[in-house]
C-alpha positions as CSV (number, residue, x, y, z in Angstrom):
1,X,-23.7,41.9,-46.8
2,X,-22.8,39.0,-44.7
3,X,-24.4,38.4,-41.1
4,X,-22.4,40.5,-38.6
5,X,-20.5,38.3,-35.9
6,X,-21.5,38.2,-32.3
7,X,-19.2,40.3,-30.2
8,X,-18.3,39.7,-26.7
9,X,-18.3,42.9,-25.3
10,X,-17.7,43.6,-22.0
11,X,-20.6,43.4,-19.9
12,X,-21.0,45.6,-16.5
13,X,-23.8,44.7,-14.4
14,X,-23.8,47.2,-12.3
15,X,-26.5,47.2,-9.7
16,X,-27.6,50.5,-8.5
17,X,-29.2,51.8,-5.1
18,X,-32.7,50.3,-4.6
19,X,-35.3,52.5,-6.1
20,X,-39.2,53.0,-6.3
21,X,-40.7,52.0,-9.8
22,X,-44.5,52.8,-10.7
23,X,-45.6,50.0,-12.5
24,X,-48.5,48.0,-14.0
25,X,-48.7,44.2,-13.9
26,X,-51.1,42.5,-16.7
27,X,-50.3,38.7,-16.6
28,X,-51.8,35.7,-18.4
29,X,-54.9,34.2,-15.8
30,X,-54.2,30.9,-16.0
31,X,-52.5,29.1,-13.3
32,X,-48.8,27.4,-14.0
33,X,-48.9,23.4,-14.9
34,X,-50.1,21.9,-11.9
35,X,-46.4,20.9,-10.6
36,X,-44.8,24.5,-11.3
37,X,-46.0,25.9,-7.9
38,X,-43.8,23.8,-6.5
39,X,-40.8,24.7,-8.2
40,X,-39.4,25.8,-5.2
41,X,-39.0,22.4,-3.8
42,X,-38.2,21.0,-7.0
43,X,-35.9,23.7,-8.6
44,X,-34.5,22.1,-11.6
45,X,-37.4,21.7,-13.6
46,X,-38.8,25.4,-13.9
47,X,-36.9,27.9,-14.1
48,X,-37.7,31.6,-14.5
49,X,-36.3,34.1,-16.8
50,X,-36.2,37.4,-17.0
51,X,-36.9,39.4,-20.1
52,X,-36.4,43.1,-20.1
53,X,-37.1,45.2,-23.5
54,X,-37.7,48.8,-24.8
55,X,-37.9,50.1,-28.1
56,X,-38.2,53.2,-30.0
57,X,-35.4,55.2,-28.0
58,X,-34.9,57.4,-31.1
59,X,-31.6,58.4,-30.0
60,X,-33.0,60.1,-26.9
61,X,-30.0,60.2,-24.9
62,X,-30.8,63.2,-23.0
63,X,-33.9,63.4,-21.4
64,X,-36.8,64.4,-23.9
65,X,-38.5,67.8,-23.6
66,X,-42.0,68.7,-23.0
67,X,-45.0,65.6,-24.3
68,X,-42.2,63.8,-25.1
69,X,-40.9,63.0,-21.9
70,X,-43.9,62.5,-20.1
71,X,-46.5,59.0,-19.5
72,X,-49.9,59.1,-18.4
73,X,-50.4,57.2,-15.5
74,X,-54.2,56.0,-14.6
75,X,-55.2,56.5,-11.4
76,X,-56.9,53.6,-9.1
77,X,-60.4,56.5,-9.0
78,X,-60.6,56.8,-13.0
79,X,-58.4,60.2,-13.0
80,X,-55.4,60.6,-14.7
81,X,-51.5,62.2,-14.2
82,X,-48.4,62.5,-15.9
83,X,-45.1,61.9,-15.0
84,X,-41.7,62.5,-16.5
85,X,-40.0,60.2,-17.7
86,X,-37.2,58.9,-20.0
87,X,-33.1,59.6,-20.2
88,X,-30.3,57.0,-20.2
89,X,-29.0,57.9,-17.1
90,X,-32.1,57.2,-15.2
91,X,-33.1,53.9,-17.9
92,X,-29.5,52.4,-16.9
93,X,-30.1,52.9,-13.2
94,X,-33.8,51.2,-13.6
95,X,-32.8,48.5,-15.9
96,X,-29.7,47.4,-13.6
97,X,-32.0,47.9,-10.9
98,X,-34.7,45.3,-12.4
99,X,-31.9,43.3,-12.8
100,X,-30.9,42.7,-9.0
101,X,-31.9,38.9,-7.8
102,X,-32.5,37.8,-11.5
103,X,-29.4,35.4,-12.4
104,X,-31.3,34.1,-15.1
105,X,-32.2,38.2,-17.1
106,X,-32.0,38.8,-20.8
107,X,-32.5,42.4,-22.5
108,X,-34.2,43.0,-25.8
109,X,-35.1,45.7,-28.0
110,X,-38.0,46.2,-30.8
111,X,-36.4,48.9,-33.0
112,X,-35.6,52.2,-33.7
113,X,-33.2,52.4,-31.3
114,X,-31.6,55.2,-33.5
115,X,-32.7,57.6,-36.4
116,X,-34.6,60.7,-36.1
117,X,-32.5,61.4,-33.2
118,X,-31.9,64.3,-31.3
119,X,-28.6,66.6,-32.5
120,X,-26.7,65.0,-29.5
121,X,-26.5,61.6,-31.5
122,X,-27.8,62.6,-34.7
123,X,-24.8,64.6,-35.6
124,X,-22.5,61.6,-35.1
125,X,-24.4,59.1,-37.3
126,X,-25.8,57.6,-33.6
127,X,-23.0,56.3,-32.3
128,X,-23.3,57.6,-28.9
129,X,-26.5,55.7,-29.0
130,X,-24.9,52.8,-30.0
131,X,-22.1,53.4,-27.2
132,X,-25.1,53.8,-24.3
133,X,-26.7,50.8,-25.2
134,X,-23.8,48.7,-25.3
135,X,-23.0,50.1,-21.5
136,X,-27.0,49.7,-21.3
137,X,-26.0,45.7,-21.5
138,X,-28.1,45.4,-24.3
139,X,-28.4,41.7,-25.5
140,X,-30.4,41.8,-28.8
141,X,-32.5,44.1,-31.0
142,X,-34.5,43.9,-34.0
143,X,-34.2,46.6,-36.5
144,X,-37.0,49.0,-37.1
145,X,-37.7,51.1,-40.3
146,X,-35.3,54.2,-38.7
147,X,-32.2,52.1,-38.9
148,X,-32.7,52.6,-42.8
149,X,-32.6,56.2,-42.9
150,X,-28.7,56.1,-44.1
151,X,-29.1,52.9,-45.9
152,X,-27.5,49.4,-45.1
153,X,-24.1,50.3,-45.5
154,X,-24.5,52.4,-42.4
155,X,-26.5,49.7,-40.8
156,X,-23.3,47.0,-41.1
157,X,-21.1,50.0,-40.1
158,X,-23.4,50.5,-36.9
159,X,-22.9,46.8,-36.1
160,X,-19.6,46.2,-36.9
161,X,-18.3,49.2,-36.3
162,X,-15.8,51.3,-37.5
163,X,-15.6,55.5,-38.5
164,X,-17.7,57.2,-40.8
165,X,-17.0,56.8,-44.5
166,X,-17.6,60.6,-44.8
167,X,-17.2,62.5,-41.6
168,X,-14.4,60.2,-40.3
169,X,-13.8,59.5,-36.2
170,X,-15.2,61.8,-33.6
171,X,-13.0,62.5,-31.1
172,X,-9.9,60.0,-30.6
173,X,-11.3,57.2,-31.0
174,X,-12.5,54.6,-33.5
175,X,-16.3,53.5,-33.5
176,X,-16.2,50.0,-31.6
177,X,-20.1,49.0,-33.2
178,X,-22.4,47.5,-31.1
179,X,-21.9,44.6,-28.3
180,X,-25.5,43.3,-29.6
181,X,-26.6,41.9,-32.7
182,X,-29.1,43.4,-35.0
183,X,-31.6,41.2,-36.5
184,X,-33.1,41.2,-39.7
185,X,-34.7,38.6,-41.0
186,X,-37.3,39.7,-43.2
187,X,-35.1,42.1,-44.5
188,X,-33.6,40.9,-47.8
189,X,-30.3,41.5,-50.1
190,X,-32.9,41.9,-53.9
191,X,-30.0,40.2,-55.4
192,X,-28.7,37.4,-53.3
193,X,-32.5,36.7,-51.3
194,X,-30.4,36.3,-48.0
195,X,-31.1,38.5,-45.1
196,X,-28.4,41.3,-44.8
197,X,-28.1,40.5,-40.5
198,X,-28.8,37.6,-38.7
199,X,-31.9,36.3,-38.6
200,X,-32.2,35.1,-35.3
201,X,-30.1,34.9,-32.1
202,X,-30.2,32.2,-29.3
203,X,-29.5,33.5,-25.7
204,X,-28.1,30.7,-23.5
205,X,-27.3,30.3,-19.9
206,X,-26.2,27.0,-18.5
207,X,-28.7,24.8,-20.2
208,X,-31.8,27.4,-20.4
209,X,-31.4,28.2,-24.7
210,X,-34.3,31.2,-25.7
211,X,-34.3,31.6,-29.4
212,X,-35.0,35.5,-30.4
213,X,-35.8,36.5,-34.4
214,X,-36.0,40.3,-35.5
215,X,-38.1,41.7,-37.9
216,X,-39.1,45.4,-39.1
217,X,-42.4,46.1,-40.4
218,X,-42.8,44.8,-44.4
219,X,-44.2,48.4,-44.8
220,X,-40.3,49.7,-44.6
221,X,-39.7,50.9,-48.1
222,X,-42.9,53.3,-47.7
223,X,-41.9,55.0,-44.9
224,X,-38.0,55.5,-45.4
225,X,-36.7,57.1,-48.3
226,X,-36.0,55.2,-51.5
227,X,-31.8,55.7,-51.2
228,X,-32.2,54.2,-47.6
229,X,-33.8,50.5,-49.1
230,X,-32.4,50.3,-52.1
231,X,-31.7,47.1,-53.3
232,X,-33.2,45.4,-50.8
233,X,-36.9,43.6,-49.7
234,X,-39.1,43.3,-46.9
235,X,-40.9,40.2,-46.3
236,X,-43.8,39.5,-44.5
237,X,-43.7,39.5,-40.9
238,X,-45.6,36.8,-39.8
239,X,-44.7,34.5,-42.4
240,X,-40.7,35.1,-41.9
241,X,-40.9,34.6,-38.4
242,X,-42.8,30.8,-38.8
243,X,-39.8,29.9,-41.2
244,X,-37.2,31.0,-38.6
245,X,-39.1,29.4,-35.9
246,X,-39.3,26.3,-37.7
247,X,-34.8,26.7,-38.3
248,X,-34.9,27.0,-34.1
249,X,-37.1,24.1,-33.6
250,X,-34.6,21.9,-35.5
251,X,-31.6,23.3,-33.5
252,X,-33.5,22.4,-30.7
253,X,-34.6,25.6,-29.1
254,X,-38.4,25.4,-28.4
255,X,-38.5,28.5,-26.4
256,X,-38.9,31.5,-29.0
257,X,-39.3,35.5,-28.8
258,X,-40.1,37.6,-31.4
259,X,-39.2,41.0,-31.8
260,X,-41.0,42.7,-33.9
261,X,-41.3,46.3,-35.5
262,X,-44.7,47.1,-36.2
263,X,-47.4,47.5,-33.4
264,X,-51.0,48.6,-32.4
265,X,-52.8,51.1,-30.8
266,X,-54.4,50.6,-27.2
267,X,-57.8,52.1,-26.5
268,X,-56.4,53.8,-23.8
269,X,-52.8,56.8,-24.2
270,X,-52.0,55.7,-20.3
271,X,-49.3,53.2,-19.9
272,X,-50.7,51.0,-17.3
273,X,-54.6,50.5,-19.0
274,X,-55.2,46.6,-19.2
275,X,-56.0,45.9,-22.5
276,X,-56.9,42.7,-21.5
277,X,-59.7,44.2,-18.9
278,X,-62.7,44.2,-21.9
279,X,-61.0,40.4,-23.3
280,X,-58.1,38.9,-24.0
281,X,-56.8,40.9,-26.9
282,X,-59.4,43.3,-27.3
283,X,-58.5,46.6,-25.8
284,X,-55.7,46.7,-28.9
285,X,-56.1,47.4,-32.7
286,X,-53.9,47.7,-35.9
287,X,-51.5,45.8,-37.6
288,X,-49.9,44.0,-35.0
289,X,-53.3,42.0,-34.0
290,X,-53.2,40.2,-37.3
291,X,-49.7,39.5,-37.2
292,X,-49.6,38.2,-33.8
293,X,-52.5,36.0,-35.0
294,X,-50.8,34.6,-37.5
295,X,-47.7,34.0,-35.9
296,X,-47.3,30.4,-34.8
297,X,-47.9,29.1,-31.8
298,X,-44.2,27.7,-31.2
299,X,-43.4,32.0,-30.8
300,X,-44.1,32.4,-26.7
301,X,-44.1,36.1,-26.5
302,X,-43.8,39.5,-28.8
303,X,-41.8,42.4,-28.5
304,X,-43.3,44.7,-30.5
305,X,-42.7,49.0,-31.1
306,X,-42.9,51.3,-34.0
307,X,-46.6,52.7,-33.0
308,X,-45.1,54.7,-29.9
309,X,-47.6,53.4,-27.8
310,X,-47.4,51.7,-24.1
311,X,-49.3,48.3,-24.0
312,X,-49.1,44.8,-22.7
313,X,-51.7,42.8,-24.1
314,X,-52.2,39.4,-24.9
315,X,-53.6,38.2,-28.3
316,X,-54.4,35.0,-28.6
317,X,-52.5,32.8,-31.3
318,X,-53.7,30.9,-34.4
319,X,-54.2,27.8,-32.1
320,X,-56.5,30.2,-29.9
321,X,-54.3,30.1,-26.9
322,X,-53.7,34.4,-25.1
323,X,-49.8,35.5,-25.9
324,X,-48.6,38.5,-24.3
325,X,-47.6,40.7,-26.8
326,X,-45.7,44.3,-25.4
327,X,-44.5,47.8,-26.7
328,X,-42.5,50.3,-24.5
329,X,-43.7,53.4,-25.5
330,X,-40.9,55.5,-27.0
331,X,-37.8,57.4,-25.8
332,X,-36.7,55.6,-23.6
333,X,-40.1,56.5,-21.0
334,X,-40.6,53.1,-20.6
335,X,-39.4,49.4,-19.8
336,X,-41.0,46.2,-20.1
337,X,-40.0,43.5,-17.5
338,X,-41.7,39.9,-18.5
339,X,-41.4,36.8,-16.6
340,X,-40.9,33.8,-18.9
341,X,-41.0,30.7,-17.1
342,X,-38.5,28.0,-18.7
343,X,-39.7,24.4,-18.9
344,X,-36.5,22.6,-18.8
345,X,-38.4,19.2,-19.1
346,X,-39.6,20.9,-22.5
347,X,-37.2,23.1,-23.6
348,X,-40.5,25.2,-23.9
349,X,-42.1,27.9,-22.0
350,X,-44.7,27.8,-20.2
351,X,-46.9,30.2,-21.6
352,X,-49.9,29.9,-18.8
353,X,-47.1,31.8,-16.3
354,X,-45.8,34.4,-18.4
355,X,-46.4,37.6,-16.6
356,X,-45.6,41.2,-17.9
357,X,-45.3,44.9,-16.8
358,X,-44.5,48.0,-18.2
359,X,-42.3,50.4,-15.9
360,X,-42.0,54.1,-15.9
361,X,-38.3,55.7,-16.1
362,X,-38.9,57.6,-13.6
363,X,-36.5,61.1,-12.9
364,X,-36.5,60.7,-9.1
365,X,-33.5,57.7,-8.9
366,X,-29.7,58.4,-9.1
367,X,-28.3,58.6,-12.6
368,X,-25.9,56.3,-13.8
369,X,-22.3,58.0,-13.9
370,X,-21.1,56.4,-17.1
371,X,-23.9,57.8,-18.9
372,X,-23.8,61.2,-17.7
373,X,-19.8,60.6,-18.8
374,X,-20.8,59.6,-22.2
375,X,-23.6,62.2,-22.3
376,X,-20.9,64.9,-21.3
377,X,-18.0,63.5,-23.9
378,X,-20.5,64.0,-26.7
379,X,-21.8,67.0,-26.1
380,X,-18.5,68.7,-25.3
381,X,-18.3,67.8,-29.3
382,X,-21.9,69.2,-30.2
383,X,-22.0,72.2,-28.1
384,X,-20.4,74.4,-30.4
385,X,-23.0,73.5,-33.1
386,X,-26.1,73.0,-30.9
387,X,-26.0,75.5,-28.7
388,X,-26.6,78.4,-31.1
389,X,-29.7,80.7,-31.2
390,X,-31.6,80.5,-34.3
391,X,-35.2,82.0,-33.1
392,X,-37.8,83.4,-30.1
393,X,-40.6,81.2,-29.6
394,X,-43.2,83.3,-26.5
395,X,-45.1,79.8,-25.7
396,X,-44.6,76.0,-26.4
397,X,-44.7,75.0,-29.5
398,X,-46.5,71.7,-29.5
399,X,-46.2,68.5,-31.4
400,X,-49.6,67.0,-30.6
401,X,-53.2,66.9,-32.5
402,X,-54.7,66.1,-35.6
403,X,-52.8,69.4,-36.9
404,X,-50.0,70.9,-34.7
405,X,-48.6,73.9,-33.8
406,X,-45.2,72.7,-34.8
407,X,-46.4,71.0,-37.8
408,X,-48.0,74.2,-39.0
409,X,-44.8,76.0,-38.1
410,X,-42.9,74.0,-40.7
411,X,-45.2,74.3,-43.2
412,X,-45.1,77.6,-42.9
413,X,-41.3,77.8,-43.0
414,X,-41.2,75.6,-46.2
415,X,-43.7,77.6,-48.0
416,X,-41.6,80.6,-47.2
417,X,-38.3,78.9,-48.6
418,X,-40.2,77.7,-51.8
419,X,-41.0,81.3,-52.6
420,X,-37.8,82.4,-52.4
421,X,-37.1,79.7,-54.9
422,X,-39.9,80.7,-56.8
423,X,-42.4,83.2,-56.0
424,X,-45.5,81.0,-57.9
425,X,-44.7,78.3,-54.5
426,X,-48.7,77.8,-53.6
427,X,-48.7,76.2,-50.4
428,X,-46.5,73.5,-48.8
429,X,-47.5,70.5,-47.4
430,X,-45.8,68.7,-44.2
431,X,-45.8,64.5,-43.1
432,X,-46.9,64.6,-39.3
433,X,-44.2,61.8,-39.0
434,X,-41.4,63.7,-39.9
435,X,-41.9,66.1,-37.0
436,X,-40.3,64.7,-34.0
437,X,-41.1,66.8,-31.6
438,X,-41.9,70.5,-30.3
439,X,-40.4,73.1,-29.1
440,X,-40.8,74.4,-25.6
441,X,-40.4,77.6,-24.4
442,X,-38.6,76.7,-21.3
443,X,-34.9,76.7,-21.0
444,X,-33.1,73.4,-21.4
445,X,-29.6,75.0,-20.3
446,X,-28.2,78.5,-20.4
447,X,-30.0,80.0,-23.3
448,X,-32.6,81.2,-21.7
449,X,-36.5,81.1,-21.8
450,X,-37.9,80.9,-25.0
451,X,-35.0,80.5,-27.2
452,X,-34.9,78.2,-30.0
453,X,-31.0,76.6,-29.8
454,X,-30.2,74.8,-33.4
455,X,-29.9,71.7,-31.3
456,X,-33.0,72.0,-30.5
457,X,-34.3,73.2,-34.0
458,X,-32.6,69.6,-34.5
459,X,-34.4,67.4,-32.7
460,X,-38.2,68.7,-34.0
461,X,-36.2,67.9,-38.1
462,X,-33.1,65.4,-37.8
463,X,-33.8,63.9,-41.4
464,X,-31.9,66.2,-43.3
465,X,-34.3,66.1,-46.4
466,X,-34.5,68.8,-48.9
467,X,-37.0,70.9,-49.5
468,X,-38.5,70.5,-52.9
469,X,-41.1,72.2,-55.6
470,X,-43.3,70.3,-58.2
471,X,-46.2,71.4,-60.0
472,X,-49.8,69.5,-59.4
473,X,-53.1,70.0,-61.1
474,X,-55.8,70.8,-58.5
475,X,-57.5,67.8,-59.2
476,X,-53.9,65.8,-58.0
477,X,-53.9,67.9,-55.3
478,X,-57.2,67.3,-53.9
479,X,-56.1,63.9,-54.3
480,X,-53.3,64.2,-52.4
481,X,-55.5,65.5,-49.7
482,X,-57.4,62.5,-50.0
483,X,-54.8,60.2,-49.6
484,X,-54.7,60.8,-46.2
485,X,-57.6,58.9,-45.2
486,X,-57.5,56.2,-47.8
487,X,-55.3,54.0,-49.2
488,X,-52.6,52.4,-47.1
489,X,-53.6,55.1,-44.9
490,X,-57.5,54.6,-44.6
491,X,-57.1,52.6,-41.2
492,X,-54.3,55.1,-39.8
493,X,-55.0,58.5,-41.2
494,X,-52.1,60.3,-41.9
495,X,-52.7,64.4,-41.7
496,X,-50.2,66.2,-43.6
497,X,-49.7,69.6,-41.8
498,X,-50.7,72.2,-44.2
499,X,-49.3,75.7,-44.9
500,X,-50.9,79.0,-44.0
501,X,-53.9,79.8,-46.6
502,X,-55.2,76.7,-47.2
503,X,-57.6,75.2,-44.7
504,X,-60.7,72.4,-45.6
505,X,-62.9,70.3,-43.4
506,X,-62.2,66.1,-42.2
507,X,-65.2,64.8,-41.6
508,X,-64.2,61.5,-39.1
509,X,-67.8,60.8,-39.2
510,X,-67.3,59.3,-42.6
511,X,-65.6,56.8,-43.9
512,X,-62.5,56.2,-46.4
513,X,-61.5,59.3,-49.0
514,X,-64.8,61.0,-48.2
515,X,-63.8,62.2,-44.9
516,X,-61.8,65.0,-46.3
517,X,-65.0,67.2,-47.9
518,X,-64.1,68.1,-51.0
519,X,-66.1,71.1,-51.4
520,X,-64.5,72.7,-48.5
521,X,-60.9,72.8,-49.6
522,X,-59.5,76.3,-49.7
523,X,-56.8,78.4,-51.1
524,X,-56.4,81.9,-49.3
525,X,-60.6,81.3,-49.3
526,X,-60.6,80.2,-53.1
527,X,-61.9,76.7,-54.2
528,X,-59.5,74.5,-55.8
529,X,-59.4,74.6,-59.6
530,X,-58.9,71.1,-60.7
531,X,-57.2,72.1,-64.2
532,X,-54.9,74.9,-62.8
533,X,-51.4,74.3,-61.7
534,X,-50.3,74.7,-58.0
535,X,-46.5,74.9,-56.9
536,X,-46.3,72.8,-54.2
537,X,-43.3,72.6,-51.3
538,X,-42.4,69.1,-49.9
539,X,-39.6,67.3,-48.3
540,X,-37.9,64.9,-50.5
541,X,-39.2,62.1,-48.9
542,X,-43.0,63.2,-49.7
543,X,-41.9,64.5,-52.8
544,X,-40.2,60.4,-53.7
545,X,-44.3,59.2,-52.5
546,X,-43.6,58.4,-48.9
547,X,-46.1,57.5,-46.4
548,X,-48.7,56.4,-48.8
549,X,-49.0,59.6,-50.7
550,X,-48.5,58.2,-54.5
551,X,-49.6,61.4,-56.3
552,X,-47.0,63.3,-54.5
553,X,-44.6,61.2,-56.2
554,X,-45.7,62.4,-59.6
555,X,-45.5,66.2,-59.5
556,X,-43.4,67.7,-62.6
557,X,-41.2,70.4,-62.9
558,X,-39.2,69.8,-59.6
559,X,-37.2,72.3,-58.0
560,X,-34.7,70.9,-55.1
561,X,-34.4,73.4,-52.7
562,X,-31.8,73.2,-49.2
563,X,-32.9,70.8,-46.1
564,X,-35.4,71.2,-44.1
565,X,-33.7,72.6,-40.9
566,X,-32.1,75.5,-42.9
567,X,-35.9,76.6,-43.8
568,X,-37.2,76.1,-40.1
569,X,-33.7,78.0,-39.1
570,X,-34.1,81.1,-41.8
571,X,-37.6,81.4,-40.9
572,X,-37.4,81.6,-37.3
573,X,-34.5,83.6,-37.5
574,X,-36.4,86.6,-40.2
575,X,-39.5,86.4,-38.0
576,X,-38.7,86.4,-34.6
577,X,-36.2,88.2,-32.1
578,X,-36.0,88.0,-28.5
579,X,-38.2,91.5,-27.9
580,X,-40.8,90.2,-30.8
581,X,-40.6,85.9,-30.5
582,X,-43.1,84.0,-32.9
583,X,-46.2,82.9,-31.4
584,X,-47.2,79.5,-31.8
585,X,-49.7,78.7,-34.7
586,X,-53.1,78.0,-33.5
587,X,-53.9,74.7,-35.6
588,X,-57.2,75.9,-37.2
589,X,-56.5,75.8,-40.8
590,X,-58.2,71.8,-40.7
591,X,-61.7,72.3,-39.3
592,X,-62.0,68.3,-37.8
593,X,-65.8,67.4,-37.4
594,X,-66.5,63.8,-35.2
């Protein structure tokens, strides 16, 4: 698949009424070179630049409902609040906003700027995302591991546009692709070893040249279902981005920006704690400290996603010196504005000035008309779909915890469709990841309070994956159970959502496999026999092994049942009605001790 072309596009810039922006400012400590404070009186040496990024919007168009559309803020006495947030009418007013005063502003994106998306975009293969980000004036994104989900055909397709092999054109009009390029470049055709996008992408303006290279998290294949990589390989992060840096160097361009799908985890859920407060670097763990250490020095900053979570952070570099390193949240909640200060002397950065914020999308500005246009277009299309009733719900159903509401809720439904595919169906067993949200009990438009809409129904399952049967000893199963803490996922437990009936203890005081107790794993209150044979439901992509759960991928006897909304629809619709709605589950069936 050759690297997709570089499209002018036509660029807006629209600048918006002034408006107030909560925001956090963590900046490197150190002081600029000794002459850059007086770059006022000598102007064409320094030069700043202005580098606005997001990542993780998921397709969230609209804004998100309920957790999902709200950031913790941290208050100046220790207390905390939320506030909403997210929507790409309010983003496009904010962003253009930022932009005022900045000649010199680029925009950049870690990933995941589609899949898993809501039904307003998810139904049309994400072009309307594509469509908002290009009027979002967009520069350059990396991919993520959601830009897989229909495979690299539909990746190219995305880029370089055109309709739908399948479904065709929506509406009048043909699919333009985006304005931006995608970058890829750790992500390899198996047969030809050459990425299948561009690596890398310089931004210039007059003589100022910033280099930018994109990669997704090597992980991919794990987390994505086989048909969505096949043929193709994921390299390492850290080392792909030193060869590409290396290719810039020689073309001249010393001033570099990776962006980077993979991420960590702050030791604080509120978007403005400084990680930096306890040390440079330390207030963040996971996978993106050792890749940012190992990144070379010649990289000034990292744009960075995947995890979800809000930070800006700097980690020092293999040569020991702090580099800011950022992530956006998700949704579209927040934006990252970063100060890069050019070195035109240098061609470099100088990375003692590089300053960085992370900005809340707030609600309370004016939304940007040619989103709500767009927004409106599309779902004049969807409404006829979306907008139907498939169940009562009489509270929220959240999407948060060890064990969910909503993640129990599914379970529940799948077990209930693999009975009716076969009444021997045991339990089923659900991935936390694949549940994108909840479902809340207030009305988004006319339906009225505590209707589940499909759209909506949607949104919480966009990957339209089946639901499937195998057979398992219980010895596998316990396994399977085990899995969860160990293995690729010992440092980032995954909890698979389990099914009514069976319920066992996760010790967090312990360490590795042994935090799920063994001897406390129950069927309707029976102990596991490890040499009997359990029918267990799945999605497809749990079924194939994903998200580090190899015994799942070697269950016999499969049965492939219908996707997973249909289940979550049938269910909702046999057990609830709007005089008797479903109550949420209460997450107790995993008893979590430390």
């Amino acid at each position: 698949m050759p690297a997709a072309p570089r499209r002018t596009g036509r660029r807006t810039h629209a600048l918006l009424a002034s408006a107030a922006t909560l925001a956090t400012a963590a900046a490197l400590t150190a002081a600029l070179p000794a002459d850059a404070h007086e770059s006022h009186h000598r102007p064409g040496r320094y030069q700043d630049v202005q580098l606005l990024s997001f990542n993780d919007l998921h397709g969230n168009l609209e804004p998100p409902s309920g957790s999902s559309g709200r950031v913790t803020e941290l208050q100046p006495d220790g207390t905390t609040k939320t506030i909403d947030a997210g929507g790409v009418e309010y983003l496009a007013t904010h962003l253009r906003q930022a932009r005022k005063g900045h000649p010199y502003s680029v925009t950049a994106a870690g990933g995941d700027l589609v899949g898993a998306s809501p039904l307003l975009s998810g139904l049309f293969h994400d072009e309307p995302t594509v469509e908002a980000l290009n009027k979002l004036d967009l520069d350059v994104t990396s991919v993520g591991n959601h830009e897989f989900d229909e495979g690299a055909r539909e990746l190219a397709r995305l880029q370089n546009g055109g309709c739908h092999p399948t479904d065709g054109c929506y509406g009048d009009r043909e699919f333009q692709g985006a304005d931006f390029p995608y970058l890829a470049a750790n992500v390899q055709d198996e047969k030809t070893g050459k990425p299948i996008l561009k690596p890398y992408w310089v931004w210039k303006k007059k003589d100022v040249r910033i280099g930018f290279i994109g990669v997704t998290l090597e992980g991919t294949p794990g987390i994505v279902s086989a048909d969505g990589v096949k043929g193709l390989t994921f390299k390492d992060e850290a080392e792909t981005i030193n060869k590409y840096a290396k290719v810039l160097q020689r073309q001249g361009v010393q001033s570099i920006v990776a962006l980077i799908h993979e991420g960590g985890y702050p030791a604080s859920g509120s978007y403005n704690y400084d990680c930096d407060s306890p040390g440079a670097g330390s207030g963040i763990s996971g996978p993106i400290v050792d890749i940012a250490k190992n990144v070379t020095p010649a990289v000034d900053a990292l744009v960075t996603g995947h995890t979800h979570q809000a930070y800006v952070c700097t980690i020092p570099d293999p040569s020991g010196r702090p580099r800011m390193v950022t992530s956006a949240s998700s949704f579209g909640r927040l934006y990252t504005d970063t100060t890069l200060t050019y070195d035109r002397r240098t061609g470099d950065i100088a990375r003692t000035a590089v300053r960085s914020a992370n900005h809340v999308v707030t609600r309370d500005v004016p939304k940007a008309a040619d989103m709500t246009g767009l927004i409106s277009r599309w779902n004049a299309l969807a409404a006829p779909i979306g907008n139907r009733p498939i169940g009562y719900i009489s509270a929220d159903v959240n999407n948060t915890g060890t064990e969910s509401p909503m993640g129990d809720l599914i379970a529940d439904a799948q077990l209930a469709h693999g009975r009716e595919l076969d009444p021997k169906t045991s339990l089923a067993l659900m991935n936390p990841g694949g549940v994108r949200a909840g479902l809340t009990y207030a009305a988004k438009g006319a339906e009225g309070d505590g209707v589940v809409t499909y759209a909506e129904g949607f949104t919480v399952q966009p990957f339209s994956n089946t639901v499937n049967l195998q057979d398992f000893t219980g010895a596998q199963l316990v396994q399977v159970l085990k899995e969860q803490v160990s293995g690729v996922n010992a440092a980032v437990p995954k909890i698979l959502q389990p099914s009514a009936g069976l319920t066992y203890t996760l010790d967090l005081t312990k360490s590795g496999a042994d935090r799920v107790v063994t001897d406390s794993i129950r069927l309707n209150g029976a102990p596991i026999d490890p040499a009997a044979t359990y029918r267990v439901a799945t999605n497809s992509f749990l079924a194939g092994g994903g998200d580090g759960f190899p015994t799942l991928g070697q269950g016999t006897n499969d049965l492939v049942g219908s996707d997973d909304l249909s289940a979550l629809e049938k269910y909702l619709t046999a057990n609830s009605s709007a005089a008797n709605p479903i109550a949420p589950p209460k997450a107790d069936r995993i008893t979590v001790v430390g």
